[in-house]
TILO-712379 format. One record per residue (C-alpha): residue number from 1; residue in one letter; chain; x, y, z. Coordinates in nm, 4 decimals. Layout:
N
{NUM,A,A,{X,Y,Z}},
...
//
This chain:
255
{1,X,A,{12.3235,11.3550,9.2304}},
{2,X,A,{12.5544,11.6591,9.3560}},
{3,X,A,{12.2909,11.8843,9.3423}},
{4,X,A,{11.9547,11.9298,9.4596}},
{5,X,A,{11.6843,11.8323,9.2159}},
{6,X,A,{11.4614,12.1643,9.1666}},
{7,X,A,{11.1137,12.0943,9.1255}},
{8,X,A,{11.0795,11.7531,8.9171}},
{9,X,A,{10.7930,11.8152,8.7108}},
{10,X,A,{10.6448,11.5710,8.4537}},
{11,X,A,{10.3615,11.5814,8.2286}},
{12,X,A,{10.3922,11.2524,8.0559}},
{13,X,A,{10.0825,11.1642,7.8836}},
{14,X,A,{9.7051,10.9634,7.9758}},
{15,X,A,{9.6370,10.9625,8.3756}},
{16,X,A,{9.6035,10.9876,8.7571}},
{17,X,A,{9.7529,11.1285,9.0810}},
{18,X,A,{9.6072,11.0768,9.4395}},
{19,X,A,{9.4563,11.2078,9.7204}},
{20,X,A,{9.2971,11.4292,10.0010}},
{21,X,A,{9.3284,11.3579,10.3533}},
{22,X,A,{9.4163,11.3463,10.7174}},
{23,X,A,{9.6367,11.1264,10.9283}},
{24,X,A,{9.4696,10.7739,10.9535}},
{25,X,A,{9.2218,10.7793,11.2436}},
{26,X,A,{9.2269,10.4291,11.3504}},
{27,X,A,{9.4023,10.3536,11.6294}},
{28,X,A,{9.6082,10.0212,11.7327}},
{29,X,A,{9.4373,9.8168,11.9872}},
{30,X,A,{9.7205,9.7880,12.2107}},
{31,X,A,{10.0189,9.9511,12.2412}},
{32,X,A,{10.2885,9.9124,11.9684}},
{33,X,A,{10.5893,9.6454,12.0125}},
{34,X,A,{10.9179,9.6815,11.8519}},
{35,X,A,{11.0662,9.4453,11.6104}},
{36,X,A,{11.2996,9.3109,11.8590}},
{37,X,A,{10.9794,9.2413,12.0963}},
{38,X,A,{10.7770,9.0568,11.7958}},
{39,X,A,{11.0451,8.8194,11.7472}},
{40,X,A,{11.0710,8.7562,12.1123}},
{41,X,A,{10.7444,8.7483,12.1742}},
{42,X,A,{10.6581,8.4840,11.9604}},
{43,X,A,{10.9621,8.1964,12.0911}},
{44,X,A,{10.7732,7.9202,12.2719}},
{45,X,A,{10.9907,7.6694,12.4984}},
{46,X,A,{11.2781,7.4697,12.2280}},
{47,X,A,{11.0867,7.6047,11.9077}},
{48,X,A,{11.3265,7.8281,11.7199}},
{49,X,A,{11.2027,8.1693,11.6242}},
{50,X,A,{11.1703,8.2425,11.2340}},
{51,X,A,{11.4182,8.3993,11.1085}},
{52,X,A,{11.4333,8.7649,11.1426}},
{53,X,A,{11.3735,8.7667,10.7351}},
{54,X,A,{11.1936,8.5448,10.6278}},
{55,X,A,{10.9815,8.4670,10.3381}},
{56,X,A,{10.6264,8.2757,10.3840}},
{57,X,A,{10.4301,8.1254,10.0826}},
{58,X,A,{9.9761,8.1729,10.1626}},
{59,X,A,{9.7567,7.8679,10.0833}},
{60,X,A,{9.6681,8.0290,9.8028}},
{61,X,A,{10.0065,7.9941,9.6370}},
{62,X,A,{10.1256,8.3681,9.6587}},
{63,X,A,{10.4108,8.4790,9.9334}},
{64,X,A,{10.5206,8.7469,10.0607}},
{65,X,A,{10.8803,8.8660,10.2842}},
{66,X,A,{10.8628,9.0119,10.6150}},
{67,X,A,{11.1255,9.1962,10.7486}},
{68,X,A,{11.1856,9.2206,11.1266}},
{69,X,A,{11.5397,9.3563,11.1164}},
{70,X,A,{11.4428,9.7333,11.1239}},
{71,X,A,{11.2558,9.9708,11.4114}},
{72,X,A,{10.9397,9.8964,11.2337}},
{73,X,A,{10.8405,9.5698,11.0725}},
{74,X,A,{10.8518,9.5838,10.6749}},
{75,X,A,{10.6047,9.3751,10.4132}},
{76,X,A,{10.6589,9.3102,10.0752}},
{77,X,A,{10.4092,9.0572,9.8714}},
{78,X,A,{10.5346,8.8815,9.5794}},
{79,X,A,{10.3342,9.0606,9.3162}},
{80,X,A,{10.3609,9.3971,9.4276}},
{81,X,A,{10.6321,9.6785,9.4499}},
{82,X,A,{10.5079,9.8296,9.7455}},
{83,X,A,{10.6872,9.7879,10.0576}},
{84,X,A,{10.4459,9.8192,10.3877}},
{85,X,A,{10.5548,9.9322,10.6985}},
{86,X,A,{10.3489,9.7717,10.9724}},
{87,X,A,{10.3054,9.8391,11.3646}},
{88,X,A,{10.3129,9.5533,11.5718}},
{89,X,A,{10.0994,9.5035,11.8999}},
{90,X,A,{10.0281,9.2247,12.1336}},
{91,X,A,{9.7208,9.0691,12.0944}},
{92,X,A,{9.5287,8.7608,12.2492}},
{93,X,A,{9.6784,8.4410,12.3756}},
{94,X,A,{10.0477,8.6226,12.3181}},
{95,X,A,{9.9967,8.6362,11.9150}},
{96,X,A,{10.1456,8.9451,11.7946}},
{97,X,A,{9.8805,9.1816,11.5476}},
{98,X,A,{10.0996,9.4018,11.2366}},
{99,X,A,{9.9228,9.6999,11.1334}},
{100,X,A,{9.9381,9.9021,10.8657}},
{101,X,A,{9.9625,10.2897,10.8737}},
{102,X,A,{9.5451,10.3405,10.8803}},
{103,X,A,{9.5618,10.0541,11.1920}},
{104,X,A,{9.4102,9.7655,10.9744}},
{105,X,A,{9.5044,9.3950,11.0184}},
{106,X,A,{9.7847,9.2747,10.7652}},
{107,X,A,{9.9378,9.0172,10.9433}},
{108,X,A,{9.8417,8.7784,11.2617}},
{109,X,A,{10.2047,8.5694,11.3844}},
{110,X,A,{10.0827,8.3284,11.7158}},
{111,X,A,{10.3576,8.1961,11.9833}},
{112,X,A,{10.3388,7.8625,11.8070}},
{113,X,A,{10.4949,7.9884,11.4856}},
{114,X,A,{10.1566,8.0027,11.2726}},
{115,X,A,{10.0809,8.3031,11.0541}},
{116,X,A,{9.7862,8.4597,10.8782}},
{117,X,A,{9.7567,8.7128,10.5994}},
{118,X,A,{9.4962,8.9674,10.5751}},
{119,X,A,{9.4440,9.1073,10.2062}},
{120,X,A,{9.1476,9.2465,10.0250}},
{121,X,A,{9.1095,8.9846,9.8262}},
{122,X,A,{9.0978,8.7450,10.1962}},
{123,X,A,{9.0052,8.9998,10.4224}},
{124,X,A,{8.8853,8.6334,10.6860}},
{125,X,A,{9.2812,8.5338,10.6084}},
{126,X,A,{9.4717,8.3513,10.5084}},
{127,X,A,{9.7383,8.0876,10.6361}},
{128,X,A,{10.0879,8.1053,10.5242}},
{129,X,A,{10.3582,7.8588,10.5866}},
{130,X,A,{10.7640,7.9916,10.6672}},
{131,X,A,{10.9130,7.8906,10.3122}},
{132,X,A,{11.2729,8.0073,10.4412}},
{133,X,A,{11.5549,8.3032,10.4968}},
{134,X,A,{11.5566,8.5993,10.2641}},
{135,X,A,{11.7032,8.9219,10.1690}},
{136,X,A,{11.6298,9.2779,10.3728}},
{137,X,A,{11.3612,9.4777,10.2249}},
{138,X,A,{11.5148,9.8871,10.1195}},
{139,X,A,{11.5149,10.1395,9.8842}},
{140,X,A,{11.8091,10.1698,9.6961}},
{141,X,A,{11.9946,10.4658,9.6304}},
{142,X,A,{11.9535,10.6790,9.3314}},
{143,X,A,{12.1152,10.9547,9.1364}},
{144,X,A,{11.9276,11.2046,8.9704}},
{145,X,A,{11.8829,11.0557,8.6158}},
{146,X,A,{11.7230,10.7367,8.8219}},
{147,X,A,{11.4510,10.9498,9.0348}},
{148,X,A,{11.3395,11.1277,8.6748}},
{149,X,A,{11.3129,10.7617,8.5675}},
{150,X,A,{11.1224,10.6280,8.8636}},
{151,X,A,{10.9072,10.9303,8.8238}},
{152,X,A,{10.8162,10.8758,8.4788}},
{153,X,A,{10.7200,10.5252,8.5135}},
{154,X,A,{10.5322,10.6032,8.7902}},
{155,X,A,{10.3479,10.8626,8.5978}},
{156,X,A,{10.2872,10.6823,8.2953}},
{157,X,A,{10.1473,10.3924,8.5011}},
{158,X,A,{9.8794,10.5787,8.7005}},
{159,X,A,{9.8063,10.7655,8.3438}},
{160,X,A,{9.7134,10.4379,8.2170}},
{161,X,A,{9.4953,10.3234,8.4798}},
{162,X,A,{9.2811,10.6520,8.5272}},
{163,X,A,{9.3008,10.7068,8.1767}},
{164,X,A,{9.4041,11.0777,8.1457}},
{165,X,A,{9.6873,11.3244,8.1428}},
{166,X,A,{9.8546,11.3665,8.4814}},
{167,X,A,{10.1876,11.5339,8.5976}},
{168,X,A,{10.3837,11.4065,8.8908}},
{169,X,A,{10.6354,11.6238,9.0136}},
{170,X,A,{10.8019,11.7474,9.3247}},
{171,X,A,{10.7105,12.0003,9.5705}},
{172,X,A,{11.0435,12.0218,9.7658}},
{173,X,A,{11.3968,11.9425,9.6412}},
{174,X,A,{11.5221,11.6108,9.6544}},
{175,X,A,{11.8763,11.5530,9.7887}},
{176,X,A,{12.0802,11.2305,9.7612}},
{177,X,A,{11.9946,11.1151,10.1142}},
{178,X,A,{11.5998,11.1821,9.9943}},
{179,X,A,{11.5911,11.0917,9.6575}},
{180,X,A,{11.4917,10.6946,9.7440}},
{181,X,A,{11.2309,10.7820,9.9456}},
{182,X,A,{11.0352,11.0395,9.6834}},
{183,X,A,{11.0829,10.7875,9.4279}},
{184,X,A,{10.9632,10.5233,9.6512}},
{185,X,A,{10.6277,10.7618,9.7300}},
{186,X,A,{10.5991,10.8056,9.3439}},
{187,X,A,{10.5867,10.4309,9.2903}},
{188,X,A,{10.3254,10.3754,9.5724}},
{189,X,A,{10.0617,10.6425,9.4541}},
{190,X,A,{10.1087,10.5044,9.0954}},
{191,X,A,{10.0273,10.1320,9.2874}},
{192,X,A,{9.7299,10.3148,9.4681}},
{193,X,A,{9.6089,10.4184,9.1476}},
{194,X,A,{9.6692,10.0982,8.9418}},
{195,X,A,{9.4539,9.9224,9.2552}},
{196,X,A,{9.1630,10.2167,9.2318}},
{197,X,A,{9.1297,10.1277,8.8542}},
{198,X,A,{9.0828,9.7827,8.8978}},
{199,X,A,{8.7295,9.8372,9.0478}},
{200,X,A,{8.5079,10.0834,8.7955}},
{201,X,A,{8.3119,10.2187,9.0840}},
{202,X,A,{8.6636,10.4444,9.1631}},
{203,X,A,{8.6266,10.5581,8.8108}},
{204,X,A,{8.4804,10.9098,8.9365}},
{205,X,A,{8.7383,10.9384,9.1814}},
{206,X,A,{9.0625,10.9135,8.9610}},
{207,X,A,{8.8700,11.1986,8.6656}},
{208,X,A,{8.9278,11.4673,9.0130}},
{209,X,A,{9.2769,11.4229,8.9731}},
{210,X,A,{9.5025,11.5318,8.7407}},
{211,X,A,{9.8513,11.6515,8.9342}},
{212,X,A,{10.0295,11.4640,9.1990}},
{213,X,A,{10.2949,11.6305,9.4303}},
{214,X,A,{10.5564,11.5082,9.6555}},
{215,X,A,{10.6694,11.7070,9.8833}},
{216,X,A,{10.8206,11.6502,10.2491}},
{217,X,A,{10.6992,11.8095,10.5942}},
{218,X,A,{10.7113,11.7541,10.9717}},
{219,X,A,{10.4026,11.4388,10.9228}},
{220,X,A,{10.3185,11.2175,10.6350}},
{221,X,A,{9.9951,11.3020,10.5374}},
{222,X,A,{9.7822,11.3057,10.1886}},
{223,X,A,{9.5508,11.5924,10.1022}},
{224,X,A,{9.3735,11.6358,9.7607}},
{225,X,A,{9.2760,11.9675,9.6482}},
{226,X,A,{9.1573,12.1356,9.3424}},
{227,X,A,{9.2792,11.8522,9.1553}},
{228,X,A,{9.6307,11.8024,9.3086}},
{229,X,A,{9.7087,11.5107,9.5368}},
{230,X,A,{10.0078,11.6089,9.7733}},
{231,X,A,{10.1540,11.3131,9.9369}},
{232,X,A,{10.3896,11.4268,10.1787}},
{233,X,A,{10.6968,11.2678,10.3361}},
{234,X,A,{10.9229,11.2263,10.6322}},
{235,X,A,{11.2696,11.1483,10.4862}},
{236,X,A,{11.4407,11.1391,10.8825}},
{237,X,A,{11.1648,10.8536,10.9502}},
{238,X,A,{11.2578,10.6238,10.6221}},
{239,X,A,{10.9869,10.4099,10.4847}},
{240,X,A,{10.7879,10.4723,10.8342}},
{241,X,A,{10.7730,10.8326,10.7059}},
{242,X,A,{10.5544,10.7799,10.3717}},
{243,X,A,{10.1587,10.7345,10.3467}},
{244,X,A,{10.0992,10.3921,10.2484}},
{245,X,A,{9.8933,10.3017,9.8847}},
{246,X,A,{9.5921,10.2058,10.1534}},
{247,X,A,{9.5959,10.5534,10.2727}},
{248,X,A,{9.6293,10.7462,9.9475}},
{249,X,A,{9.3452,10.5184,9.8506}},
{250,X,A,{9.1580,10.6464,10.1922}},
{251,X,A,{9.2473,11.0135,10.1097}},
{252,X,A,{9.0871,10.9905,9.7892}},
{253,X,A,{8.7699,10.8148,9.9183}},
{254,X,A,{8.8047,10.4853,9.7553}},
{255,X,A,{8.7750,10.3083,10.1181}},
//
């Protein structure tokens, strides 16, 4: 992808696009660790820390990879695309408390090596055991034939679930160092709209929308207006630099 991509813009057929907002409001308890200080937070006498990547299977028989290697944590569960970026903060009795970007509980690690998992569908928890090593958690690189790709699976899959025409397209150009990260903010507003469906009260909701843009700026944010969700980005701040599904979700007023 030489060249910059000039305004990608989609209309493919049946549904969706996201959100109006402002930054998150809640604020961490404490104040944020980095990865480094998780992991060394959480070594107790002989007991070997985790390894910096691991992957941990729930009780409930799902799992999930966290990855501890980068400035800011990363999540990924097993049956989702999304990759979470979590803020990590000392809490009680030395456990260490991951965030997401709207300062809810995901994850609770103690000093003795137990963890817990915080979802919607277990918002009490739920304990999950270190099943073993794994691989880092990134975007890949694209070229510009891939990003119109991600885009139009990412359009076509929110179409489906708010059952309408949408367009996704972007509101800035997209360079080769940028490209993963729009298609990466594409693929998590289709996965906050594939979530919103799943519970007909959001019904309402996903009929105000029928445009999504992504743009970048000097903040992530999420604003909806006159039909248009804009999810903008922060390409110098990575993954750290895109609204979560959870806050499109927010933005929208699904939560």
């Amino acid at each position: 992808m030489a060249a910059p991509l000039r305004a990608l813009g989609f209309t493919v057929a049946c549904a969706v696009a996201v959100v109006c907002a402002s930054a998150p409001a809640a604020a961490l308890r404490a104040a944020p660790m980095s990865s480094r200080a998780a992991v060394a937070s959480r070594h107790v006498g002989g007991r070997p820390d985790p390894p910096v990547i691991s992957r941990w299977e729930t009780d409930e028989g799902g799992g999930f990879v966290l990855d501890l290697s980068m400035p800011h944590p990363l999540l990924k569960f097993d049956d989702s695309n999304e990759i979470w970026v979590l803020n990590p903060s000392p809490g009680p009795r030395g456990d260490v408390i991951y965030r997401n970007d709207l300062g809810e509980e995901v994850l609770r690690a103690t000093r003795l090596g137990g963890m817990t998992v915080f979802t919607s569908t277990r918002p009490d928890g739920s304990a999950a055991a270190l099943d073993g090593i794994s691989t880092p958690l990134r975007v890949a690189a694209l070229n510009a034939e891939a990003l119109y790709r991600r885009f139009l699976v990412a359009t076509l899959r929110a179409s489906r679930a708010a059952q309408h025409q949408v367009s996704f397209e972007t509101g800035a150009d997209a360079e080769p160092a940028t490209a993963p990260l729009f298609a990466d903010a594409a693929l998590v507003t289709s996965e906050a709209f594939v979530d919103m469906a799943s519970r007909p009260i959001n019904k309402g909701l996903l009929a105000r929308i029928n445009g999504v843009t992504i743009t970048q700026g000097s903040r992530p944010n999420v604003a909806l207006a006159k039909g248009v969700l804009t999810v903008t980005l922060v390409p110098a701040a990575g993954l750290a630099g895109r609204p979560s599904s959870r806050w499109i979700e927010r933005a929208v007023g699904a939560r």
